[in-house]
Backbone as JSON Lines, residues from 0, in Angstrom:
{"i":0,"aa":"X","n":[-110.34,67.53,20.88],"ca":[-109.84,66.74,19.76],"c":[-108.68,67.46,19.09]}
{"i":1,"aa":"X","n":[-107.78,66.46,18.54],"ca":[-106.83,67.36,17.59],"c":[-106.99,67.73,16.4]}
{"i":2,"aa":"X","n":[-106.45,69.02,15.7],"ca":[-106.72,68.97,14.66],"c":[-106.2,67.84,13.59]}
{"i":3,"aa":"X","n":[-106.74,68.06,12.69],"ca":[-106.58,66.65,11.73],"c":[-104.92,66.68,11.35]}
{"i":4,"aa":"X","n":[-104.17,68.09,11.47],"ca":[-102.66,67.78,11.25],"c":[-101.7,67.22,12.18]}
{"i":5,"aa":"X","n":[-102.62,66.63,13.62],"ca":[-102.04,66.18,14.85],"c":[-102.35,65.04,14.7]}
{"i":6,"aa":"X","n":[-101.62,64.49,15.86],"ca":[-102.06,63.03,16.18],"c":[-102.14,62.54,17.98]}
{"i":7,"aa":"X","n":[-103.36,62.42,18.41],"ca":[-103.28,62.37,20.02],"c":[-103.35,60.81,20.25]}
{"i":8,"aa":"X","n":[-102.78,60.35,20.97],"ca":[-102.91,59.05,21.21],"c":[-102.73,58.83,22.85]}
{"i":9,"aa":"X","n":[-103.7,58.52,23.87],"ca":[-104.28,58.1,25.17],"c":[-104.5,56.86,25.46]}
{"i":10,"aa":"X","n":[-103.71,56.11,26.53],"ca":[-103.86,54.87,27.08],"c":[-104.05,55.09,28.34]}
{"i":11,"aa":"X","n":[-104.61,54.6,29.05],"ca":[-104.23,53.88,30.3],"c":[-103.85,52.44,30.5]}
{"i":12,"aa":"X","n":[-102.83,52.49,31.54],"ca":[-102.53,50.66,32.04],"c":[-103.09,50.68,33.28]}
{"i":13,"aa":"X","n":[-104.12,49.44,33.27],"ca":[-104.34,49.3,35.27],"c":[-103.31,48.28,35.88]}
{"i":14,"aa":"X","n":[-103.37,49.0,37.07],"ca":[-102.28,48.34,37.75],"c":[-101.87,46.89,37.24]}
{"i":15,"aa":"X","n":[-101.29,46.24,37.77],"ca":[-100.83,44.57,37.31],"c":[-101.55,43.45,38.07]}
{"i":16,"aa":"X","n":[-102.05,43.92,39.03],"ca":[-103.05,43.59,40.46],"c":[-103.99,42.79,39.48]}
{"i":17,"aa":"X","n":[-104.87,44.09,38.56],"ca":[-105.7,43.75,38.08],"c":[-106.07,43.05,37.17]}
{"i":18,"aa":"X","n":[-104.8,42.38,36.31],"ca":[-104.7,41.55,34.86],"c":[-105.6,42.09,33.97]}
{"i":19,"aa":"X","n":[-105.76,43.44,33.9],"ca":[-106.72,44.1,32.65],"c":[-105.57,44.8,31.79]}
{"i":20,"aa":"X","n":[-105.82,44.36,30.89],"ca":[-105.57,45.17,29.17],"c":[-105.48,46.32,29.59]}
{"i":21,"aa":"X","n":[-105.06,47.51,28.63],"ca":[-104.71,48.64,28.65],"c":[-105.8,49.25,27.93]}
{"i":22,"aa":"X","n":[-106.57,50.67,28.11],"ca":[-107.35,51.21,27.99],"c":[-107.19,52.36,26.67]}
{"i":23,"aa":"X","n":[-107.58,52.06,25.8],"ca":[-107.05,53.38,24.43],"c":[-108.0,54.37,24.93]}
{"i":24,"aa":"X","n":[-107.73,55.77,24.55],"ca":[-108.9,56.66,24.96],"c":[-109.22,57.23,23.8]}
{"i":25,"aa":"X","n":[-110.4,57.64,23.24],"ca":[-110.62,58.37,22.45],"c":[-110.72,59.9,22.42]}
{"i":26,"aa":"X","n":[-109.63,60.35,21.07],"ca":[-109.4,61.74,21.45],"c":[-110.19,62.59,20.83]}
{"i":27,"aa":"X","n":[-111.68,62.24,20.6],"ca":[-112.97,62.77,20.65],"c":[-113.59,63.14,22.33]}
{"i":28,"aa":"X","n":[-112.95,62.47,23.22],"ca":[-113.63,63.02,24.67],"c":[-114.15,61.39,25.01]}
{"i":29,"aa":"X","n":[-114.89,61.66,26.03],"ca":[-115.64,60.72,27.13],"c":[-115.24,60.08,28.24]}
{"i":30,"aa":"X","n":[-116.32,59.67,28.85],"ca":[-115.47,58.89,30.3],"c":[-115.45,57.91,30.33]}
{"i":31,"aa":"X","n":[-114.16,57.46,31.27],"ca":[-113.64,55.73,31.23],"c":[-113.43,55.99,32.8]}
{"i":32,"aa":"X","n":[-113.77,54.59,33.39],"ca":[-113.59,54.01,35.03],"c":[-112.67,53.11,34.78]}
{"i":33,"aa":"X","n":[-111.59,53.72,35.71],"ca":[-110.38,53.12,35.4],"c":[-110.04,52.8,37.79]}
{"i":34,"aa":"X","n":[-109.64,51.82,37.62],"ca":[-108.9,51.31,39.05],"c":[-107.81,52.33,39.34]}
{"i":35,"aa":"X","n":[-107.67,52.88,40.7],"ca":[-107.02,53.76,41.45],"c":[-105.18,53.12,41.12]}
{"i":36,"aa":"X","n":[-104.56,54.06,40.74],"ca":[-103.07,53.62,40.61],"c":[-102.59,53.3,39.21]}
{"i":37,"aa":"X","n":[-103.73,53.34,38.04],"ca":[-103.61,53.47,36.95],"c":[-102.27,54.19,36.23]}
{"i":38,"aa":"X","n":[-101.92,54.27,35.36],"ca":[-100.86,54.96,34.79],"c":[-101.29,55.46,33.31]}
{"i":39,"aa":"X","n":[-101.65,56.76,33.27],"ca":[-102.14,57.67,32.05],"c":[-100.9,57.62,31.16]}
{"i":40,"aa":"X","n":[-100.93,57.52,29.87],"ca":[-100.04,57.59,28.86],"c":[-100.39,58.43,27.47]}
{"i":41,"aa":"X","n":[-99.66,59.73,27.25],"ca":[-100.35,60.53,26.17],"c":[-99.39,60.81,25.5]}
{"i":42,"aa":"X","n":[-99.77,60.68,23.76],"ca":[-98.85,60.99,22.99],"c":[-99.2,62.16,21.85]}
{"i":43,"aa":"X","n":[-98.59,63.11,21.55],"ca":[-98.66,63.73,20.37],"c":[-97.84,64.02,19.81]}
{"i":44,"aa":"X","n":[-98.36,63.7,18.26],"ca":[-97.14,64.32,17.33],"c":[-98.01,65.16,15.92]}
{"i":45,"aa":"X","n":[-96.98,65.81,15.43],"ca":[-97.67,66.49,14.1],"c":[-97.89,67.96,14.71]}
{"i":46,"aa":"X","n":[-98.15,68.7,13.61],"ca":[-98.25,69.94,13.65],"c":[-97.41,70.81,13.38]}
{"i":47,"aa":"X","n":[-97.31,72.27,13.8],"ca":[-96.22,72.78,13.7],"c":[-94.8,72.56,13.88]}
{"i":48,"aa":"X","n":[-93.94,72.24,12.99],"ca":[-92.4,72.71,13.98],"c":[-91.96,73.7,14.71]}
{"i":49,"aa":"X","n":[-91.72,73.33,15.93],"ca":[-91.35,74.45,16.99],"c":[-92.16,74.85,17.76]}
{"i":50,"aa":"X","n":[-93.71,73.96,17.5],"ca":[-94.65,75.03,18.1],"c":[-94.48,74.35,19.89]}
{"i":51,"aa":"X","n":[-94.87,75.07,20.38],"ca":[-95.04,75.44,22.0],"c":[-95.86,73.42,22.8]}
{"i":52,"aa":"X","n":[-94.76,73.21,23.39],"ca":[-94.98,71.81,24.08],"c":[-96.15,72.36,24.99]}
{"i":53,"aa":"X","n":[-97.08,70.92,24.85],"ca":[-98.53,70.91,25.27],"c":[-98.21,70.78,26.45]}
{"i":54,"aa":"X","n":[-99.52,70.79,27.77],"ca":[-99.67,70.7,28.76],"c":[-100.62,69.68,28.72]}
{"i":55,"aa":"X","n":[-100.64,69.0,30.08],"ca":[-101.33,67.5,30.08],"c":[-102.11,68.1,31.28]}
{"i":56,"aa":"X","n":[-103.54,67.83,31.1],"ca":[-104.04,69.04,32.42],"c":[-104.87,67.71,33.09]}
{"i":57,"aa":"X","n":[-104.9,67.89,34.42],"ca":[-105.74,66.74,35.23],"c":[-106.14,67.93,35.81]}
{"i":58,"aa":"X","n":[-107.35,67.79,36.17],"ca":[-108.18,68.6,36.74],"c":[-107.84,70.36,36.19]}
{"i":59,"aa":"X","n":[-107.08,71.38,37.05],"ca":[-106.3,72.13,36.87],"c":[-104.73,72.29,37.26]}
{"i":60,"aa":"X","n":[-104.66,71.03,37.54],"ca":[-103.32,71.18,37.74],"c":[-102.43,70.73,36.5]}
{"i":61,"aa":"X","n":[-101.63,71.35,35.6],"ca":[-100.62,70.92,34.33],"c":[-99.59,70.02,34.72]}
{"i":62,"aa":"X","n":[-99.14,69.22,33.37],"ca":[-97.69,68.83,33.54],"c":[-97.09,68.94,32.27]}
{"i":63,"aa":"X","n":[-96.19,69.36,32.15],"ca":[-95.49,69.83,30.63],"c":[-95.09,68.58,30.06]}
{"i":64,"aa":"X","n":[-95.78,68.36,28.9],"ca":[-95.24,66.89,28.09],"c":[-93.91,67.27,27.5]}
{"i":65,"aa":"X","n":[-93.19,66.13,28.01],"ca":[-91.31,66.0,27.26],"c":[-91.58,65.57,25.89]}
{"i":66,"aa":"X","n":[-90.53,66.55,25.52],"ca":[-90.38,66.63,23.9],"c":[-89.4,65.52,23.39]}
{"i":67,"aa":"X","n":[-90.05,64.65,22.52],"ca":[-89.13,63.81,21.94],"c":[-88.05,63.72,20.96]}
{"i":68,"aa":"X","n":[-89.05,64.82,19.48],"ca":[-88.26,65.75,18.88],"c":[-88.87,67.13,18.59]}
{"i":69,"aa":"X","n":[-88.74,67.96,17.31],"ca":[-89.14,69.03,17.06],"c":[-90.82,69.08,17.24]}
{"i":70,"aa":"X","n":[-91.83,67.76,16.46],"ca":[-92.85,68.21,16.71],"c":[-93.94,66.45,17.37]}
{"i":71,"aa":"X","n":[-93.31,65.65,18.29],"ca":[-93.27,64.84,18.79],"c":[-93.54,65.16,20.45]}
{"i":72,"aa":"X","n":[-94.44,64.73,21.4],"ca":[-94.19,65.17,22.34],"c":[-94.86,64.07,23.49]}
{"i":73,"aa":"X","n":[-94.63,63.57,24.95],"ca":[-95.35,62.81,25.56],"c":[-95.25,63.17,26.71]}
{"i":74,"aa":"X","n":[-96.59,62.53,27.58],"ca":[-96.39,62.61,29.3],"c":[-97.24,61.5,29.89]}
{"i":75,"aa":"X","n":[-96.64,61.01,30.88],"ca":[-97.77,60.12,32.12],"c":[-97.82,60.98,32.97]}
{"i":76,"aa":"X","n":[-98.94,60.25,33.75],"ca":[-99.05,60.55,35.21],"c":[-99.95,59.26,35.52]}
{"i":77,"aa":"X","n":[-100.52,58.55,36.85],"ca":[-100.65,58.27,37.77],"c":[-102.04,58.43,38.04]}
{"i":78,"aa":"X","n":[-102.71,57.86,38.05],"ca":[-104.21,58.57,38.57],"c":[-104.66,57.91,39.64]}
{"i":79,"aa":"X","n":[-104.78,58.98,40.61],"ca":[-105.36,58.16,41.86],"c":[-106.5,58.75,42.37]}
{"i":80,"aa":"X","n":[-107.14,59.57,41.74],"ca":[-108.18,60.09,42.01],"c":[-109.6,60.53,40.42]}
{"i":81,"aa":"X","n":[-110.24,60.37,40.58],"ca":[-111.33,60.55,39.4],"c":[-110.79,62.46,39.07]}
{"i":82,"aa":"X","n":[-111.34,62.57,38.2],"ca":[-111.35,64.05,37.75],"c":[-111.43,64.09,36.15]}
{"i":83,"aa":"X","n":[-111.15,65.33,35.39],"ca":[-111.3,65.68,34.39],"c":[-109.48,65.65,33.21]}
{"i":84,"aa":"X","n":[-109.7,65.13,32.42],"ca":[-107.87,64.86,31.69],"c":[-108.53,66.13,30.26]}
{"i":85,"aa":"X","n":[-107.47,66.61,30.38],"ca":[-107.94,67.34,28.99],"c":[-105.84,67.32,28.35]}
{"i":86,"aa":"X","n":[-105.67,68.13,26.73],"ca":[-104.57,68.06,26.61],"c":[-104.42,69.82,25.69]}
{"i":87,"aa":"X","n":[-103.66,70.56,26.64],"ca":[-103.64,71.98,26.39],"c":[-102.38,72.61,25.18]}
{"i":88,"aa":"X","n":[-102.71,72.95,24.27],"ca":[-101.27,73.08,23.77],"c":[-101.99,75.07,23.29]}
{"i":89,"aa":"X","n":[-100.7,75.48,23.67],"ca":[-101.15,77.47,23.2],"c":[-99.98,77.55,21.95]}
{"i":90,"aa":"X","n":[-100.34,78.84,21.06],"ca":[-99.51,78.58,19.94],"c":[-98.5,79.69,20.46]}
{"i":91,"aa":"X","n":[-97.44,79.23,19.96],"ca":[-96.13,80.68,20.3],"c":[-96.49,81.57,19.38]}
């Protein structure tokens, strides 16, 4: 979870195949079954200025969320396989 001076915000979209709504996630944790080809969508903002752009972790593998501005930051990815989403940020 973020701290209360952040703000995490998690969607998924399922494919278009599927005519399903988009999935909010709660950034308290838990699991959601989502259709193969999905598209993960994560947003954060708040916190420090300057502090150190988060990592978007699927399983163990990272992807560095693009910075929008100073303390604004986002990333997708793609999910085609089940596993674990967590969102890593270290302080400089």
């Amino acid at each position: 979870a973020a701290p209360a001076s952040q703000r995490l915000e998690a969607w998924v979209t399922p494919p278009a195949y599927t005519g399903a709504a988009p999935i909010f996630l709660d950034a308290a944790g838990g699991a959601v079954t989502v259709p193969q080809g999905s598209r993960l969508q994560v947003s954060l903002s708040g916190g420090a200025e300057g502090g150190a752009a988060p990592d978007l972790m699927l399983d163990d593998r990272a992807t560095p969320f693009r910075a929008l501005d100073r303390t604004s930051f986002t990333a997708e990815a793609t999910l085609d396989e089940g596993g674990r989403l967590a969102v890593r940020r270290e302080p400089r």
